[in-house]
C-alpha positions in Angstrom: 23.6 58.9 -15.3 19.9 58.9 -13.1 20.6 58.5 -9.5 20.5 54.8 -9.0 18.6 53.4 -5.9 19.7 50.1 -4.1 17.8 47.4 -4.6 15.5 47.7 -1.2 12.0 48.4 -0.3 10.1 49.2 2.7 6.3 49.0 3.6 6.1 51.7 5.8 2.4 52.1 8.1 1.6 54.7 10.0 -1.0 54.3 12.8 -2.1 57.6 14.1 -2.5 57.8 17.7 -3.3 61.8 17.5 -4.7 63.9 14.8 -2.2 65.3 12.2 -2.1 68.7 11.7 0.1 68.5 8.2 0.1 72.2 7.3 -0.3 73.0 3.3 2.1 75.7 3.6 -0.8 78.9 2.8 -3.6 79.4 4.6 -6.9 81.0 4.0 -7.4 83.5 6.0 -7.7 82.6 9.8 -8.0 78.7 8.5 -4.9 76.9 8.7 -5.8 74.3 6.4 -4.2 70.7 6.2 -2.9 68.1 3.7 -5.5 64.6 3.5 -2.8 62.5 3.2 0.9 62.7 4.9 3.6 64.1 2.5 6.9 62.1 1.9 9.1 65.5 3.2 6.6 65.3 6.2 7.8 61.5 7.0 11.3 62.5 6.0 11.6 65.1 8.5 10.1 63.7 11.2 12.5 60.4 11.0 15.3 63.0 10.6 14.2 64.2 13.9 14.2 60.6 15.2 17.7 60.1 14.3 19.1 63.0 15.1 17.8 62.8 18.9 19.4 58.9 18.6 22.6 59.6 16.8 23.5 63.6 18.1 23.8 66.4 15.9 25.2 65.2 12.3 27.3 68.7 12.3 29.7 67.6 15.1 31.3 64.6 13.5 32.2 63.8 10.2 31.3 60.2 10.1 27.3 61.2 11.7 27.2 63.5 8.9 27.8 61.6 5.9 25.1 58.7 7.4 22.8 61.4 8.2 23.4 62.6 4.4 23.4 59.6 2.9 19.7 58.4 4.5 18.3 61.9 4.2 19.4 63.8 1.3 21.1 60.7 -1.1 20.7 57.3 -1.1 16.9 57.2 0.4 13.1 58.2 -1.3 10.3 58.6 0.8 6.8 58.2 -0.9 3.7 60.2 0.3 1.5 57.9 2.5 -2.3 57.8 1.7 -5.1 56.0 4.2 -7.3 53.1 3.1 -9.8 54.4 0.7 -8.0 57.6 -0.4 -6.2 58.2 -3.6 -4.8 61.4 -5.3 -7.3 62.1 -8.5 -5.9 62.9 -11.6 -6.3 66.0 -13.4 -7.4 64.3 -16.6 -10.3 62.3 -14.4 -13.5 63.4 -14.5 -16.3 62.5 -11.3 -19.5 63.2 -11.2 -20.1 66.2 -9.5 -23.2 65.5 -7.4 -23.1 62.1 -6.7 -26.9 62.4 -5.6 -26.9 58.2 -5.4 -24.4 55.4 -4.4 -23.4 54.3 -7.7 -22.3 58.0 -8.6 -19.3 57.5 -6.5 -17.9 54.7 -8.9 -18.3 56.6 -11.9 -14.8 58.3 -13.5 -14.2 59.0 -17.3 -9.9 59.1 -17.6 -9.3 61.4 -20.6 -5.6 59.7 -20.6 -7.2 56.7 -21.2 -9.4 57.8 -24.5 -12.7 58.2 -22.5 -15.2 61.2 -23.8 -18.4 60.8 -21.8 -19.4 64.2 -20.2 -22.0 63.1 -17.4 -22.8 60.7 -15.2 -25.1 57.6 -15.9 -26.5 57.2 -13.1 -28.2 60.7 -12.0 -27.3 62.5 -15.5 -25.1 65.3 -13.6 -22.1 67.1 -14.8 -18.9 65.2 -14.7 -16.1 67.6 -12.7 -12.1 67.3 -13.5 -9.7 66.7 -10.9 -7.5 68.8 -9.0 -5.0 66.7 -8.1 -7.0 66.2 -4.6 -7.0 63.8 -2.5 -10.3 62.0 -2.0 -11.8 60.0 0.8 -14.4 57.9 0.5 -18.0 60.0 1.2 -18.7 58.3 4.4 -15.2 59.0 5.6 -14.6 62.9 5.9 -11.2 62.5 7.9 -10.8 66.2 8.8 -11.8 67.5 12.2 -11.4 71.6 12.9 -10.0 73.3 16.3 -10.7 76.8 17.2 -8.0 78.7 18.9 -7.0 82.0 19.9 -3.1 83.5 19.8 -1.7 84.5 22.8 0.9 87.6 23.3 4.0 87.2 24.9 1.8 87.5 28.7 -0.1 85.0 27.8 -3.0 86.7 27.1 -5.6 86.2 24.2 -4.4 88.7 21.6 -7.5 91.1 20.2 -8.8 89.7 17.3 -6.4 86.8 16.8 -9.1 83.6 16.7 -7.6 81.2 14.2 -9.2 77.4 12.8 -6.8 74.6 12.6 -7.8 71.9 10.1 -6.2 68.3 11.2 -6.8 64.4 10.0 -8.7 62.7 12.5 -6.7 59.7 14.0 -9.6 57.2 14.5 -11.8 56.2 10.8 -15.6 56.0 10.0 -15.3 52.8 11.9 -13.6 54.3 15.1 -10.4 52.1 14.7 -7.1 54.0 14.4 -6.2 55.4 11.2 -3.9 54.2 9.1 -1.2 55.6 6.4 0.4 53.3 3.6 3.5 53.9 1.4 6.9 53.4 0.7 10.8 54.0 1.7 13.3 53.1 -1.3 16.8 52.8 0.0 18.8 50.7 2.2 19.4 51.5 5.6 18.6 48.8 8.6 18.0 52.3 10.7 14.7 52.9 8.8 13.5 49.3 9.3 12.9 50.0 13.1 9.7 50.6 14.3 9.3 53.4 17.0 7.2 56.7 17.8 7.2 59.5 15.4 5.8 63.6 15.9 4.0 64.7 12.8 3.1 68.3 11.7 2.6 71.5 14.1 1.0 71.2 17.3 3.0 68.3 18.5 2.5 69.3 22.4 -1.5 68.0 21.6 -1.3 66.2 18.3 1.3 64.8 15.6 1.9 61.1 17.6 2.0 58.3 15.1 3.2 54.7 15.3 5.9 54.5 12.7 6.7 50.3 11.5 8.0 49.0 8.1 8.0 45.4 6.6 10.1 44.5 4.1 8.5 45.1 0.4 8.6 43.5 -3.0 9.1 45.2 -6.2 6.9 44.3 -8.1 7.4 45.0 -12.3 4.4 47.8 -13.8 2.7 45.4 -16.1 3.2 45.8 -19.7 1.9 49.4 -20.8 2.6 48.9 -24.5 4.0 52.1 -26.7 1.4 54.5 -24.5 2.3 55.2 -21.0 0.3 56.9 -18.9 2.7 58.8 -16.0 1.2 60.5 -13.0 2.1 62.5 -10.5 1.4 61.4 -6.5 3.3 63.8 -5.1 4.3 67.4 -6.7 7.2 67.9 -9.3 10.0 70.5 -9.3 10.3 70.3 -13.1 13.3 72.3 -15.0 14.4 72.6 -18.2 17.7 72.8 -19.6 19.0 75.9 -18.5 17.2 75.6 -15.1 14.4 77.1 -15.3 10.6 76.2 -14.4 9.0 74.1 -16.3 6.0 72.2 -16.8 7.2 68.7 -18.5 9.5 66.2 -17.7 12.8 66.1 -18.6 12.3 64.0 -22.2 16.2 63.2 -22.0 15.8 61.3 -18.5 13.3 60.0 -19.7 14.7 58.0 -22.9 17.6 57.4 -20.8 15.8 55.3 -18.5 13.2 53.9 -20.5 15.8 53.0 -23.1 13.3 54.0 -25.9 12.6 57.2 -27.6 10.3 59.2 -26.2 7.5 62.3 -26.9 4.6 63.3 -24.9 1.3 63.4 -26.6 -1.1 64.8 -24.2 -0.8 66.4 -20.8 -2.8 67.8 -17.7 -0.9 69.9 -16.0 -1.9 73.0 -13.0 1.3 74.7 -11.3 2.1 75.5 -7.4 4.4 77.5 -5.6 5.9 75.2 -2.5 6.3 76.3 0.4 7.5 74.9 4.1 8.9 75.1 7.2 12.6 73.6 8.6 12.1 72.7 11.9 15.9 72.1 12.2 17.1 75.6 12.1 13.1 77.2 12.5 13.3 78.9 9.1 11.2 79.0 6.2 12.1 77.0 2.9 13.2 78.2 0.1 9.9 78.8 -2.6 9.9 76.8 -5.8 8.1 76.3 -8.8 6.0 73.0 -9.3 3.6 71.5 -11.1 0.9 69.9 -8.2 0.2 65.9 -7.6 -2.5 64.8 -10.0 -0.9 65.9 -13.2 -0.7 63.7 -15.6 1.0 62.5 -18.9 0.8 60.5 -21.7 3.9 59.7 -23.7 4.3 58.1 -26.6 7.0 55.2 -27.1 9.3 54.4 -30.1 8.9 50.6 -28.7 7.6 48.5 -26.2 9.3 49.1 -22.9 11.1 46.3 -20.9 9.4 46.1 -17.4 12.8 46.5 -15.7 13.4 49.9 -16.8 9.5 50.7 -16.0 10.4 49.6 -12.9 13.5 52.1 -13.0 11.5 54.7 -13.9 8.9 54.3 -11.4 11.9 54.3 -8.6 13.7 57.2 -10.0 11.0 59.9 -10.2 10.8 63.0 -11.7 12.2 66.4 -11.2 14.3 67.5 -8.8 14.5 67.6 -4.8 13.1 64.0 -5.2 14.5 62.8 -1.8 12.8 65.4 0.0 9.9 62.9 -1.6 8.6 65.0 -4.9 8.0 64.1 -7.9 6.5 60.6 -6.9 5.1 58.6 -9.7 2.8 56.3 -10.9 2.0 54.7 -14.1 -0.6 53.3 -16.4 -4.4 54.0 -15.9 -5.8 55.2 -12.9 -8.6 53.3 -10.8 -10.7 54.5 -7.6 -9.6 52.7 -4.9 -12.2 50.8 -3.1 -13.3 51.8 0.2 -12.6 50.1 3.2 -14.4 46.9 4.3 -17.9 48.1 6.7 -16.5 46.5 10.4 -19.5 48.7 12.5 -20.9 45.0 13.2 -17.6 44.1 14.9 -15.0 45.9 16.9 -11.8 45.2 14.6 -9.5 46.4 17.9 -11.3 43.9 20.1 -11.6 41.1 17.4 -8.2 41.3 16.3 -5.9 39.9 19.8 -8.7 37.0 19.3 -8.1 36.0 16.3 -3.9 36.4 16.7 -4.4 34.4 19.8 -6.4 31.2 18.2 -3.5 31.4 15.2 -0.3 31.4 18.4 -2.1 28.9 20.0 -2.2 26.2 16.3 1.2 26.3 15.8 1.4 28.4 12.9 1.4 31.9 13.3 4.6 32.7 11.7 3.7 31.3 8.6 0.5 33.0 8.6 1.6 36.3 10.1 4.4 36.3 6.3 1.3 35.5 4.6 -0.9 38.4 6.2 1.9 40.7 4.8 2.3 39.0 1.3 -1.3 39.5 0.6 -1.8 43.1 2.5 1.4 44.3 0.1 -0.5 42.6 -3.1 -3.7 43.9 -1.9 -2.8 47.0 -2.0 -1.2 47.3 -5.1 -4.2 45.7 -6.9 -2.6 42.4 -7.5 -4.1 39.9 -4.3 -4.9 36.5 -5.5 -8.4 34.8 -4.3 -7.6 34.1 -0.8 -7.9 30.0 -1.2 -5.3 30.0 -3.9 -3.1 30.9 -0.8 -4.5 29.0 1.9 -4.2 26.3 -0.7 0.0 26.5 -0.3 1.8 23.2 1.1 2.3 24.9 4.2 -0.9 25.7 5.0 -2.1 22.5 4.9 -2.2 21.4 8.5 -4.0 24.2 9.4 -8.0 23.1 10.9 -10.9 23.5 8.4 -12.4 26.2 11.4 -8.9 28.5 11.6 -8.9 28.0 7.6 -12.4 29.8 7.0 -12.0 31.9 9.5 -8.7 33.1 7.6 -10.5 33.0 3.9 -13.3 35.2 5.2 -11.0 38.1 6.7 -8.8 37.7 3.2 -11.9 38.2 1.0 -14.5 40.6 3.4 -12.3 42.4 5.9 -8.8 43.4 3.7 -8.5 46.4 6.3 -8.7 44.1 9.3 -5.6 42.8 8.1 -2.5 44.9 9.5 -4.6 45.1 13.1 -4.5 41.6 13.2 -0.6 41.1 11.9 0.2 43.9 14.5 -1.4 41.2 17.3 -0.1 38.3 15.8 3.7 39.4 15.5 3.4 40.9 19.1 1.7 37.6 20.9 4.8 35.4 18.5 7.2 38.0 20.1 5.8 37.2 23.6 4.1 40.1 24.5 1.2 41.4 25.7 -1.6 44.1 24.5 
C-alpha cells in the first residue's frame, strides 16, 4: 500500500529577514549559483536543526529518535515554498522569448493542454519552452550577487581564490520583506509553532527567516475528466521495477491510487543528477538520478477519477525520498501566476499596524483576522471568492460601512497586503506590540 498521510495540513510562510543563499548543489565556475525559490529538503533541514537544538540529539534516546524519525523521515512532507508572483514553468510551456511589450509577459501556449501556436501575438517573436525554472515577475529580479575571496587557514586571501555568491534578496520590488508560501502535510503540534529558522550557507551574514504556519484546508483538484495533466514542482527520483533510474512514474502507484487504469500519452521530461550537503554529520549526499521540476505528464484514464483519490494523489507524490520533499506535484493545466499587487504608493509595513489597530479597536478582529487567512489560503490556490460575498457573511454584519470598504478594497487591490496585515492583527489581539 502508498504511504498514507494524516489527515493534516499546514500553511507554512516564510518572511525572510536576510538574503538566502540556497545553494543548487553545482556551480559555474567561481559563481555559486542559488535556487529562486526555497526547496522542501531546505525547510526540512533547517526545522530539523530547530528541533534538534530543542529536543537534544535524537541518537541518545530511543524515544527522541523515533519522534525525530517519525516528523523528519516518515509521517511528514514538506512542499517547496515559492514567493508571490513566482511559479515553476513547465517544460511543455512555451513564453515568448523577448517579451519586447507588457502584454508579452501573459502570453504561454501549454502543449499538455492541446495548444500549437509557435509565436507570440503581440510582438510576433519566437515562443521558448520551459526549463522547469522558476520565474519571477520581470520587475522583480530577486537575486542579488556578493563577491568574496577564500581565505587560507591564516586568514589570509588565498591567490586567485575570488568567488560570486548568488542569493534571494529578502526585501521585494516594493521594499517590503519577502515572502515564501507552501505547505507541511503531517501531524505534529511541534511544526505548528512559529519561531526563527537559518536557511542555506552563509548563516553567520544571511539565512534568517521567520518561520509561522496556520492551519490549512484541503481542498479537492477539481474534476480533470479522463486526461490528467501531472506536474512536477519539485524534482522526482523516479525508479522502475528493478530499481533503477527512470524517467516515468511508477504506472502501478498510480492506478493504485487513482483507482482507475492508467497510461501516459505524452510527456516532457529533462533529467538531473542531485546533489547536497548534510549539515548534521558535514558530509555530502549521496548522488541520484532525477528527472527536474517542470516536467510534465499527461495520462490517460480508463474513467473519470473520484476527487478524493486526486486528492490522494496529489498528497502522496511521486517517486521516492519524497519526505526529504521531491517529487512534489501538481495537477491539471498550468496558469502564470499574477504578479503581486503595485503598493509603491503606500508603505505596506507602515500601513499595515494601522489598519490591524482600527479592526482591534471595533470589536472584531478575530473574526476578521480567520477571514484574512480563509481568503489568503483560497487566494492563493486560485479559488478566492469576490471579497463582498464574504464581507456579506452574518458575522460580518456589524461591522461599520468605513472598516467594511476599507476591508473590500485590500481583498480585491492589495491580495499581498494581506499576511502583513494578519501578522499585525493576530499580534495587537495577542496583546503585543510592534
Amino acid at each position: 500500500m502508498p504511504h498514507e498521510l494524516k489527515d493534516a495540513m499546514l500553511e507554512i510562510t516564510l518572511t525572510a529577514r536576510q538574503p538566502l543563499a540556497l545553494g543548487v548543489g553545482e556551480s559555474a565556475g567561481n559563481l555559486i549559483r542559488t535556487h529562486r525559490h526555497v526547496p522542501g529538503s531546505v525547510l526540512r533541514g533547517a526545522l530539523a536543526s530547530a528541533w534538534i537544538t530543542e529536543h537534544g540529539e535524537p541518537a541518545t534516546d530511543r524515544g527522541l529518535r523515533r519522534r525525530f524519525l517519525d516528523t523528519f523521515e516518515r509521517r511528514v512532507r514538506f512542499s517547496p515554498l515559492f514567493a508571490a508572483g513566482s511559479s515553476v514553468v513547465p517544460l511543455s510551456v512555451l513564453r515568448c522569448a523577448y517579451r519586447g511589450e507588457p502584454a508579452c509577459t501573459q502570453v504561454f501556449v501549454d502543449a499538455a493542454s492541446g495548444d500549437e501556436r509557435t509565436d507570440c501575438p503581440h510582438c510576433a517573436g519566437p515562443l521558448q519552452r520551459g526549463r522547469g525554472q522558476v520565474e519571477f515577475p520581470e520587475d522583480a529580479e530577486p537575486i542579488q550577487h556578493t563577491t568574496r575571496v577564500a581565505l587560507t587557514e591564516q586568514g589570509t586571501a588565498r591567490d586567485g581564490a575570488l568567488f560570486t555568491r548568488e542569493a534571494l534578496h529578502h526585501r521585494d520590488a516594493s521594499g517590503a520583506p519577502r515572502r515564501f508560501h507552501g505547505l507541511v502535510l503531517g501531524d505534529d503540534p511541534w511544526l505548528a509553532e512559529s519561531r526563527p529558522l537559518l536557511l542555506g550557507g552563509g548563516r553567520s551574514t544571511s539565512g534568517l527567516v521567520d518561520y509561522q504556519a496556520v492551519p490549512g484546508v484541503a481542498v479537492p483538484p477539481a474534476a480533470t475528466g479522463r486526461r490528467l495533466i501531472l506536474r512536477l514542482v519539485s524534482p522526482g527520483v523516479l525508479v522502475d521495477a528493478a530499481g533503477r533510474p527512470d524517467d516515468q512514474p511508477d504506472l502501478a502507484l498510480l492506478r493504485e491510487l487513482l483507482r482507475v487504469d492508467v497510461r501516459i500519452e505524452q510527456h516532457w521530461v529533462r533529467r538531473e543528477r542531485l546533489t547536497g550537503w548534510h549539515s548534521a554529520v558535514d558530509l555530502p549526499k549521496s548522488e541520484e538520478h532525477a528527472v527536474t521540476a517542470g516536467s510534465t505528464y499527461v495520462l490517460d484514464l480508463a474513467d473519470d477519477p473520484d476527487p478524493a483519490d486526486l486528492s490522494r494523489l496529489t498528497e502522496h507524490g511521486i517517486g521516492l525520498r519524497r519526505a526529504e520533499g521531491l517529487g512534489w506535484i501538481e495537477l491539471g493545466a498550468w496558469r502564470p501566476p499574477e504578479a503581486p499587487a503595485n503598493t509603491d504608493d503606500t508603505s505596506t509595513s507602515g500601513m499595515a499596524p494601522e489598519f490591524a489597530a482600527r479592526l482591534e479597536k471595533s470589536g472584531h478582529g478575530r473574526p476578521v483576522l480567520a477571514m484574512l487567512r480563509e481568503y489568503h489560503s483560497a487566494l492563493r490556490r486560485g479559488a478566492a471568492p469576490p471579497a463582498r460575498q464574504i464581507l456579506d457573511r452574518p458575522v460580518f454584519a456589524p461591522l461599520k460601512n468605513d472598516l467594511r470598504t476599507m476591508l473590500i478594497g485590500l481583498l480585491a487591490t492589495r491580495p499581498s497586503w494581506i499576511p502583513q496585515l494578519a501578522e499585525a492583527l493576530e499580534i495587537r489581539l495577542k496583546g503585543g506590540h510592534r
